[in-house]
N, C-alpha and C positions, 0 to 999 in steps of 0.2 A: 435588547439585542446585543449589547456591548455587553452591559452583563455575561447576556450568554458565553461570548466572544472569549471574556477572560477566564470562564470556567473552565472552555474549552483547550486554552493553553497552558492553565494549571493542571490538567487531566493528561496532555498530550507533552509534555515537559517534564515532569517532575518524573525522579526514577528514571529517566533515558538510560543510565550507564551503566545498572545494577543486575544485568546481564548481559552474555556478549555477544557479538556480532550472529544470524542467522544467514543459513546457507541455503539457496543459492544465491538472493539478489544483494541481501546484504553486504555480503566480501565483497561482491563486484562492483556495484557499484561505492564504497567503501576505497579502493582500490584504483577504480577511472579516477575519483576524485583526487586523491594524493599525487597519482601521475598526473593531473593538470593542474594543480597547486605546485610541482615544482619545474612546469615549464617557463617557458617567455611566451609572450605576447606577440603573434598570432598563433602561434605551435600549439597553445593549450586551447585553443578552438576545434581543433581534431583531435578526441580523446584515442587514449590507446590503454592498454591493457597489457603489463608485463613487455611492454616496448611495443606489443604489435597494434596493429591497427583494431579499433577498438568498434563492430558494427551491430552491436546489438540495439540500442538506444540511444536517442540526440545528446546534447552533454548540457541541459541547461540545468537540472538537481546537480549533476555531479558538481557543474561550473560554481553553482551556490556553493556546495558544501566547499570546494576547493577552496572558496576564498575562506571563507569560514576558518581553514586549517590555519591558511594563510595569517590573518588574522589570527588564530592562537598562538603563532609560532612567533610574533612579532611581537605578540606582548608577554610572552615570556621568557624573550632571547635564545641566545644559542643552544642551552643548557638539552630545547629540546627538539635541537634540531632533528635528532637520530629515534626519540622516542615514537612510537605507534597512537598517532592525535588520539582521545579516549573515544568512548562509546556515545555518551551525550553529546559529545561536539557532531560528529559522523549525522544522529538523526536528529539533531537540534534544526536542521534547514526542513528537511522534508516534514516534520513535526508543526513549524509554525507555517509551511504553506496549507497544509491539510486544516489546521486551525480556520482556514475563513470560510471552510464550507460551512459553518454555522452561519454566520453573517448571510450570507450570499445567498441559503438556500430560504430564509427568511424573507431576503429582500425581495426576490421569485416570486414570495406569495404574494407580496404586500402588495406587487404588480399587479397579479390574477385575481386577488381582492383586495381592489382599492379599499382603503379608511378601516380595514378587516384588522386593525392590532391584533385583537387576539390572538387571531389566528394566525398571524404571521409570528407574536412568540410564542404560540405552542408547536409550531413549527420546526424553530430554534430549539424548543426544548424536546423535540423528537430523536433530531439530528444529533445534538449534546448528548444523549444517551443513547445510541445503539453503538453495541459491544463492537459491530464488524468494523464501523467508522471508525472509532476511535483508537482500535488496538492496531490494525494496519496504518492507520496514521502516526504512529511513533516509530514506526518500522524505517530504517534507510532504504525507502520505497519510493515506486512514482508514481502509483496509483491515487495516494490520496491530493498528490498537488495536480496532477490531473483531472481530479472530478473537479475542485475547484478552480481550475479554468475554466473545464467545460460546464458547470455552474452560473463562472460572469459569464460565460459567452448568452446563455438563456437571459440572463438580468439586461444585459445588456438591449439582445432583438427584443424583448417586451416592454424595455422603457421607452421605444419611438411609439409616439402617441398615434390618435387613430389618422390624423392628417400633419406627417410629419413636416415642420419646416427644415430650409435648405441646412441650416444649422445643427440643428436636431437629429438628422439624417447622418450628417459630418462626425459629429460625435459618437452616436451610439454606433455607428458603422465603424470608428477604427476602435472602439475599445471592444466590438466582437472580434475584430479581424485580428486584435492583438492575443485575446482569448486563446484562439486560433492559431496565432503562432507560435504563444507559450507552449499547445499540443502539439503541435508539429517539432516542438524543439523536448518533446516531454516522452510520449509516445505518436510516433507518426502518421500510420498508418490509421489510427484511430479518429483524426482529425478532421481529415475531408469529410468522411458520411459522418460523423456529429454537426459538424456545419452545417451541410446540405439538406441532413432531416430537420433540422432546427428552423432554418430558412424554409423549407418545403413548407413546414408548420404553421410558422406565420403566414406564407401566401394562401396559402388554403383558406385561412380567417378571412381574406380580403378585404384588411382593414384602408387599403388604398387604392389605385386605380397601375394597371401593369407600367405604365410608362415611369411611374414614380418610383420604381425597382432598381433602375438602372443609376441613378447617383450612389443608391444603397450600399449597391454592391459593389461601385467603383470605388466605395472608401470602406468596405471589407477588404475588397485588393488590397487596400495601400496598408490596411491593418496587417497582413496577412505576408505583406514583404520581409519583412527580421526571419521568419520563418522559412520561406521560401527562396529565400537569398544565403542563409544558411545551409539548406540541401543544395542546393545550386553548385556552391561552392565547393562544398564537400565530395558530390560528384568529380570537378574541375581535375580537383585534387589526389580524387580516388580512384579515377576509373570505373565500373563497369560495377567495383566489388560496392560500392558506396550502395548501391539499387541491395542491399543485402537487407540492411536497414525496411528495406520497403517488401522485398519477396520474402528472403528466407526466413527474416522473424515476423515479419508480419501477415500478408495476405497468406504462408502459407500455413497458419494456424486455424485459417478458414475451413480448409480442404485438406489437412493432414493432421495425425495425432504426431506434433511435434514430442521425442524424447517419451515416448510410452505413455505419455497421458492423455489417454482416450476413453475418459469416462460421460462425455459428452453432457447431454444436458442435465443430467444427474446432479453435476458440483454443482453450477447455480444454484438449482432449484435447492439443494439440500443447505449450502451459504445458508438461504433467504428464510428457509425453514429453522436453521436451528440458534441466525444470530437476530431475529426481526424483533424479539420480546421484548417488553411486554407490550411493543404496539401491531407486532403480525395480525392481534386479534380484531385493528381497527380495520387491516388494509381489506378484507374482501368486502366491508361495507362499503368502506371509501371507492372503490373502483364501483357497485354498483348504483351509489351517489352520482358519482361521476358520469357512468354509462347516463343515467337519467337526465344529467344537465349537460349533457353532451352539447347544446348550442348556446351553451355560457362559457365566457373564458375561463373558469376553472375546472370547469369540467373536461373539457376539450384541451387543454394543455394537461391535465392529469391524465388523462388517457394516451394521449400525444406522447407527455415524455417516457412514459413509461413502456409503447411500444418502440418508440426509437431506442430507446436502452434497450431494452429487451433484445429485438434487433440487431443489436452490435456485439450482445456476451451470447444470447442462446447458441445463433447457430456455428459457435466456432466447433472445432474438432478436435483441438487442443484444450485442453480447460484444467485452470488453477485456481485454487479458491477465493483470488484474490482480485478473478476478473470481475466478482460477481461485485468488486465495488461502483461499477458505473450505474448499478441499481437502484443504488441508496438514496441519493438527488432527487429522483422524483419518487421513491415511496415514502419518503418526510414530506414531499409538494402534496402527495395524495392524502396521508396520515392527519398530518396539521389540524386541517379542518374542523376534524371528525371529533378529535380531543378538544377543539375549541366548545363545540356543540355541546362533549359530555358535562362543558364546564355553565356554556350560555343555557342550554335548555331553550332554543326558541318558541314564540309560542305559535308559528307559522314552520311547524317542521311538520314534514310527511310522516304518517301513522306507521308505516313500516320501519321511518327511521328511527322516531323517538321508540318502540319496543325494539328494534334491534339493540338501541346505544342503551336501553336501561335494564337490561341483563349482563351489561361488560363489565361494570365494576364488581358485579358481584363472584363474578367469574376471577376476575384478577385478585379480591380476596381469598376465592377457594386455593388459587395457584401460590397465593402468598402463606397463606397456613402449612400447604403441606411442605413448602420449601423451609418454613421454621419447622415444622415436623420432623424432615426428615434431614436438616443439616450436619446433625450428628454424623450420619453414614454416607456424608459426601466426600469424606478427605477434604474441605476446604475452608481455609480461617475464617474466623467469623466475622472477623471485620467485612467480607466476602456476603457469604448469606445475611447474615444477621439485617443488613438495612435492605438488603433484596428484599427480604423476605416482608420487611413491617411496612417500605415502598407499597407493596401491593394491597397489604391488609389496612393499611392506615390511609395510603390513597384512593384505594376502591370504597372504602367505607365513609368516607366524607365525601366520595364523588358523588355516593346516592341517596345523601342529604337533600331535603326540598330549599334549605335555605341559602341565596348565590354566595354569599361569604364564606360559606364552609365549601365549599366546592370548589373554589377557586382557592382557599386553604388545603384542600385535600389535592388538589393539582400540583401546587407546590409542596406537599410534600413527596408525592409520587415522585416528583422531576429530582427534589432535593436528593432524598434519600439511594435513587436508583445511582445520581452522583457519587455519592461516598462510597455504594457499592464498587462503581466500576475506578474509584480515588484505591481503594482496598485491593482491589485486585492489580494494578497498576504498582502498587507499594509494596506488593508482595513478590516472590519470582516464576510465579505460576502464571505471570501475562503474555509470556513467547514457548506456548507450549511447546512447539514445534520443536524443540532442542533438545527435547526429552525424546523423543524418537531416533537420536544418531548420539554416536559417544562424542565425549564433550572434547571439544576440541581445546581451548585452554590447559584442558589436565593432559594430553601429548604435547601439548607447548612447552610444559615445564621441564620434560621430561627432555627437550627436544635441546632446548635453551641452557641444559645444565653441563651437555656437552660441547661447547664454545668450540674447543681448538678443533675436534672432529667435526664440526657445522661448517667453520670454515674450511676444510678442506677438503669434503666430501657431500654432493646433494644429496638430498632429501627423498625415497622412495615411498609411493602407495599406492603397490602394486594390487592390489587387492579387491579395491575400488573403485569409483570413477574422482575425480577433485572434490577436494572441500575449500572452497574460496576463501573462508573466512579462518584457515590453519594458514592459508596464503597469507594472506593480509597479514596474521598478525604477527606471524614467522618472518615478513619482509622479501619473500621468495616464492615462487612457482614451484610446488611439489612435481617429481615426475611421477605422474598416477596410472592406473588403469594398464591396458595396453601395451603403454608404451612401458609402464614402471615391469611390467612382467617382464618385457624383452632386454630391459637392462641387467637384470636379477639372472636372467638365462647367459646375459653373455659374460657377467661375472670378469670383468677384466681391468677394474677399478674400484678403488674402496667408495662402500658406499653407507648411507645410514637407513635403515629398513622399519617403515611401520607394517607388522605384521599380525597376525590374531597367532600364528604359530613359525616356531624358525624354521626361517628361509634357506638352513643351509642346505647344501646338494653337493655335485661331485665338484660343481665350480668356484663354489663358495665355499669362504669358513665363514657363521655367525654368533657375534657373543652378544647376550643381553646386555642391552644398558641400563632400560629403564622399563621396571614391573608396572602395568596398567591397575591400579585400585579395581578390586570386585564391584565396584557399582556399575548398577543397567542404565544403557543399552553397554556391552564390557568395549573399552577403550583398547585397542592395538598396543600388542609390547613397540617397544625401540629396543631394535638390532644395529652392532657394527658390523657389516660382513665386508669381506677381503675376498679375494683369490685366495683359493684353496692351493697348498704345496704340491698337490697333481697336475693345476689347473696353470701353475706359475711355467714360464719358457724361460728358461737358465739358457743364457748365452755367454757361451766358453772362449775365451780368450789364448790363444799356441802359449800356452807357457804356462799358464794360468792353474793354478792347484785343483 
């Protein structure tokens, strides 16, 4: 499991910096953090964003990364104070919290099958390779230090045994409730119903008698105070608008398509579809394993977490591809198993399951040829395909070996090689695809930066579009965009600098090129100076005045 653990943070580490900042969580939260890295103490407990009040999300990532800067800035003196902290510093915090859902979602198992090794590192080695986990997890995100809360918080209510003592209750109760309030200070809104279905979970087991409840959860309270004392306060502080945090981003993503994304259960379900490989093929066994030992604890907690997740991302109305990671937790809890089995072969295993599991590998061989097949006509390095592809043909082929040494060989190499695969793709710049769909915002940086004296003395328009947070960030300044950038452009009565796809001059404006945008796609916005046009200028005449 540690193993695993350091695999995980050499996958989620290495490369942080080698491309830059993604839009939209990235700048912003990128952005909260520096503005609370250079407040005082208690001020930087109320994040803000370009000076205002800051209510999207609690500030415990941002407060990490903050110090983080803090910290870079201290051990490298003044020199950079003024410099833009880099790219790996920024998801260097969110990257090592995301790293312990390996740990943690093993430890899960190791709960639900006591003395089960195996199965708890094949578990680990499920979680260790899936692309969704891993590649969101180097992201300046909150998603992946959030499953890993809500992760310990399940470790946690499953480590009180079946007749908890007073102590035992004491413990596992504040490091759920602290769980708890890392979510509450992570994403908010998310936190009460993952608790409450968690807790529901357990009692439904009735591993104790009702009265024995009430300690339980009077030391999830007390876990659950840092959390709670921090909205508390925030409220105090904020008035009416703090509850923003709770309605406008949160509950009202339930019942609204927040910002036009209203693709509904579509994105999950497609997430789950197209990053689950190569163990999607275990999961709809695993679930009807599961359905069948439904009155065994791993059957009934596989089933369990998976509809509490399910639960919390289906029915939103808002959906991004990135909610669909509160999934991932328990289809490794369900998955594990199943991959333990391809490997033990019991000789007490049910006839439907042993012909299910002994047509998978040969399946993942077929999947692993055509992908060397057809590597040529993917566009992408080999370093990429190449161990994908022998992963599947040299894992599946030793998985359905009779003899257990080669199969438990052929599992490590499955896990090894699927590793290097996603080490490949990580080393390369094709792992934040996402950036490839809008123009690059560093290449208008250059362009932006090359005119100093006019930067100082004129903002920054883009008008065109709506923000790009991460031109923000790395410019040092709030663009006026959208909108509002069109209403300044109309009223033309101060010099301004214009990103435009064509000039912005008119009867109001004069504009002269600064900086030509490169022909590469998606095509980058010129930079214009515009002014007041000689029509548009009020000469005011002085009695005497020539």
């Amino acid at each position: 499991m540690v193993l695993a653990w350091v695999a995980a943070l050499v996958l989620l580490l290495s490369h942080l910096g080698d491309v830059p900042l993604r839009d939209w969580d990235e700048g912003l939260v990128a952005r909260v953090a520096e503005e609370i890295s250079l407040r005082p103490f208690p001020g930087q407990l109320l994040p803000t964003l370009w000076g205002a009040h800051y209510l999207n999300k609690p500030p415990l990532i941002h407060g990490l990364i903050a110090a983080a800067i803090q910290l870079w800035r201290s051990s490298h003196g003044p020199e950079v104070s003024r410099q833009v902290p880099p790219e790996w510093l920024i998801r260097a915090v969110p990257a090592f919290c995301s790293s312990l859902i390996v740990p943690l979602v093993a430890l899960v198992q190791w709960r639900l099958r006591p003395g089960d090794r195996l199965a708890a590192v094949c578990t680990a080695a499920v979680t260790l390779t899936l692309l969704p986990l891993m590649r969101h997890g180097r992201l300046a995100m909150l998603d992946g230090s959030l499953i890993a809360a809500m992760t310990l918080q399940w470790w946690a209510l499953l480590s009180l045994p079946h007749q908890p003592r007073a102590a035992e209750q004491r413990t596992w109760g504040i490091v759920a409730g602290l769980a708890g309030s890392a979510m509450l200070l992570i994403k908010a809104p998310t936190a009460l119903p993952l608790l409450i279905g968690a807790c529901l979970l357990l009692a439904r087991e009735r591993r104790w008698p009702l009265q024995r409840w009430w300690p339980l959860l009077g030391w999830i309270g007390v876990g659950l105070l840092p959390g709670v004392l921090w909205h508390s306060w925030h409220l105090l502080e904020r008035g009416p608008e703090a509850l923003t945090m709770w309605g406008g981003q949160g509950f009202a993503r339930i019942v609204n398509a927040v910002e036009g994304h209203r693709d509904g259960v579509i994105v999950p379900v497609l997430e789950v579809l197209e990053g689950g490989w190569p163990w999607l093929a275990l999961w709809p066994i695993a679930m009807v394993a599961a359905l069948r030992q439904r009155h065994e604890r791993w059957g009934y907690w596989a089933l369990g977490l998976t509809l509490l997740t399910a639960a919390a991302v289906l029915p939103l109305r808002t959906q991004l591809p990135w909610y669909s990671h509160l999934l991932w937790p328990a289809f490794a809890v369900s998955v594990g198993p199943l991959f333990a089995q391809l490997i033990r072969r019991p000789n007490q295993q049910p006839i439907w399951l042993a012909h299910a599991l002994k047509w998978l590998p040969c399946f993942w061989m077929l999947a692993g040829a055509l992908l060397l097949t057809l590597q040529g006509e993917l566009n992408l390095p080999a370093t990429i395909t190449t161990p994908a592809g022998l992963a599947l043909v040299v894992g599946g082929g030793l998985l359905m070996r009779p003899q257990s040494s080669q199969r438990r060989l052929g599992a490590a190499a499955l896990v090894l090689l699927l590793w290097f695969a996603l080490f490949g793709l990580f080393s390369s710049q094709l792992w934040l695809w996402e950036l490839q769909e809008n123009w690059s915002a560093l290449e208008v940086l250059s362009g932006i930066k090359a005119q100093p004296q006019a930067l100082a003395r004129a903002p920054v328009l883009l008008p065109q579009q709506d923000e790009r947070p991460s031109l923000n960030w790395y410019l040092g300044q709030e663009l006026i965009s959208g909108r509002k950038g069109r209403r300044e452009i109309r009223t033309g009565e101060a010099q301004r600098l214009v990103l435009s796809f064509d000039n912005p001059t008119n009867d109001r404006l004069s504009c002269t090129l600064l900086h030509k945008a490169t022909t590469a796609k998606p095509q980058a916005p010129d930079l214009f100076r515009c002014q007041p046009s000689i029509k548009a200028q009020r000469v005011t005449r002085r009695p005497g005045s020539p």
